[in-house]
MARMILUM-23409 format. One record per residue (C-alpha): residue in one letter; x, y, z. Coordinates in steps of 0.25 Angstrom, whole numbers, plus 2048, in hexadecimal, padded with zeros to 3 digits. Last residue first. Example, Ala and Ser with C-alpha at 12.3 -4.5 7.8 and 13.67 -1.06 7.14 Angstrom:
BEGIN
S8377FC81D/A8317EE81F/
This chain:
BEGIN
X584E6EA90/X579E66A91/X57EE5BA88/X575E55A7B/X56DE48A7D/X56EE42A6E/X57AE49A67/X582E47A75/X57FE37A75/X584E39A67/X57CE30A5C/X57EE20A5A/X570E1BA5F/X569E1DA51/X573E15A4A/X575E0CA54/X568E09A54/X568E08A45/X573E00A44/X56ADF6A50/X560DF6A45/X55FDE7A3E/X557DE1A46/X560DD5A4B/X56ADDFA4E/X560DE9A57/X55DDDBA5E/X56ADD6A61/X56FDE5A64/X563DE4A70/X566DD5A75/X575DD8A77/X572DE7A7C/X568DDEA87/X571DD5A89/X577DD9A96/X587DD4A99/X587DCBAA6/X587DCAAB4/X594DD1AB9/X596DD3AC6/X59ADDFACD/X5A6DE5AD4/X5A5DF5AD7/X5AFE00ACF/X5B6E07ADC/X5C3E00ADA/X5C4E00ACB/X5D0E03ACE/X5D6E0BAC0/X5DBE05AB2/X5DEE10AA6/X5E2E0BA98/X5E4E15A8F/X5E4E1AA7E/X5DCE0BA7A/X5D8E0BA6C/X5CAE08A6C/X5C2E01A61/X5B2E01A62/X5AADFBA5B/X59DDFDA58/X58DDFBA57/X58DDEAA5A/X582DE2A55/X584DE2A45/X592DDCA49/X58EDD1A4E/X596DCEA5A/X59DDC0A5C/X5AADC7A55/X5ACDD0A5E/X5BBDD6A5D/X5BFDD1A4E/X5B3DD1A47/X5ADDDCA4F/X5B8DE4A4C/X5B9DE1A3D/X5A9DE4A3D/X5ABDF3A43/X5B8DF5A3A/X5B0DF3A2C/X5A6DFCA30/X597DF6A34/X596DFCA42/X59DE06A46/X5ACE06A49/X5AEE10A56/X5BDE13A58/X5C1E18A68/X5CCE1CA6F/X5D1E19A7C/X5D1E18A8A/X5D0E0BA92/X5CCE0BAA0/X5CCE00AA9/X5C8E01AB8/X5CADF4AC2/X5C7DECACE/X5C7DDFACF/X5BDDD8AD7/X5B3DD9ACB/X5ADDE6AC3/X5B9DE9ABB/X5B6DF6AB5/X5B9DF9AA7/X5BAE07AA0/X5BBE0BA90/X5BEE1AA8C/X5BDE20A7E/X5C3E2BA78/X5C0E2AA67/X5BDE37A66/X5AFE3AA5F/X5AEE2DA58/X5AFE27A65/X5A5E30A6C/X59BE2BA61/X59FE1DA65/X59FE1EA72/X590E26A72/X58AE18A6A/X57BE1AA71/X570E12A78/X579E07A73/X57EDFEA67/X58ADF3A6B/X599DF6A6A/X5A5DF0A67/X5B1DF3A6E/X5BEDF1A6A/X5CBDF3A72/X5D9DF8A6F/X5E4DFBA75/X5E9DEBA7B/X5E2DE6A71/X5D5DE2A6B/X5D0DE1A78/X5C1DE0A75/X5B3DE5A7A/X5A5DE2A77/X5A4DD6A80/X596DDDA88/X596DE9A90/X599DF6A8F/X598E01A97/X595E10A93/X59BE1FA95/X599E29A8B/X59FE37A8F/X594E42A8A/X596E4FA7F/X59FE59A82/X5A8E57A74/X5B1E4CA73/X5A9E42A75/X5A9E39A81/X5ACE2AA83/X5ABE1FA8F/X5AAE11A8D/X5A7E07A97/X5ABDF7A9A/X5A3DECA9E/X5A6DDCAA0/X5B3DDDAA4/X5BDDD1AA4/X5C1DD3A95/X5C6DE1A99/X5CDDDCAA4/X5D4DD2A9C/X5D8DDFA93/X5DDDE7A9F/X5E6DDBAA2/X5EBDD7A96/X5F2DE8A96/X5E6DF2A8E/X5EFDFEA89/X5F5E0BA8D/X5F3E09A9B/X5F0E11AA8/X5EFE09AB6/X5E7E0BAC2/X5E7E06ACF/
């Protein structure tokens, strides 16, 4: 059943690397909404038993790293998908390093060095606060066929244009500030 952790033990990080998605979950502080979303793709690094980078690619809308800035909470969960069953939770604290700062590049260089650094939006650093493992008994067993290109193809192209800045730019804005709550 499940365990709690202060830190990430060999193995809960060779676990990690066996995944091929993971989510993260953050909120506001104020009433606004919980953003939850997977993640695919290599994009994410043990750099030590606390401490995990994350690089992240442009999307429909940059919500983790504006809660982020807000309060630094941030959740990440794997499932195991195959015969053996298991939840991981880490939760944590988050830094956003944007794009073009002196600590965005260092990170790339030394986490994901076979990314261009003009393709990616940010990185994040999370100090790890808790480890939580749970059964996973009721998560269903699948197969999995491969990562999609599509966001591959698409950051490819923005890139070669010249305007994938300027889409993240223009996408960067507080889900909250664009589709305001009925309170």
């Amino acid at each position: 059943m499940g365990k709690f952790l202060t830190e990430l033990n060999e193995e809960l990080i060779k676990f990690i690397h066996n995944q091929h998605m993971f989510f993260t979950a953050t909120a506001p502080s104020d009433n606004g909404r919980i953003n939850l979303s997977p993640k695919g793709y290599d994009c994410l690094k043990i750099e030590n038993n606390q401490s995990i980078i994350y690089m992240d690619y442009a999307g429909s809308g940059n919500e983790t790293a504006n809660h982020l800035k807000d309060n630094k909470k941030i959740t990440l969960m794997w499932n195991s998908f195959d015969q053996k069953p298991l939840i991981l939770r880490i939760y944590g604290y988050g830094e956003v390093f944007e794009k073009h700062t002196e600590t965005y590049a260092n990170l790339l260089q030394n986490h994901f060095p076979e990314i261009d650094p003009k393709s990616a939006r940010q990185v994040f650093k999370i100090k790890i606060e808790a480890v939580q493992t749970s059964c996973g008994f009721g998560v269903p067993i699948m197969d999995y066929i491969g990562d999609r290109d599509t966001l591959m193809k698409w950051t490819k192209n923005k890139t070669s244009q010249g305007i994938l800045d300027e889409y993240i730019e223009k996408h960067g804005t507080r889900l909250d500030e664009k589709f305001p709550l009925n309170k």
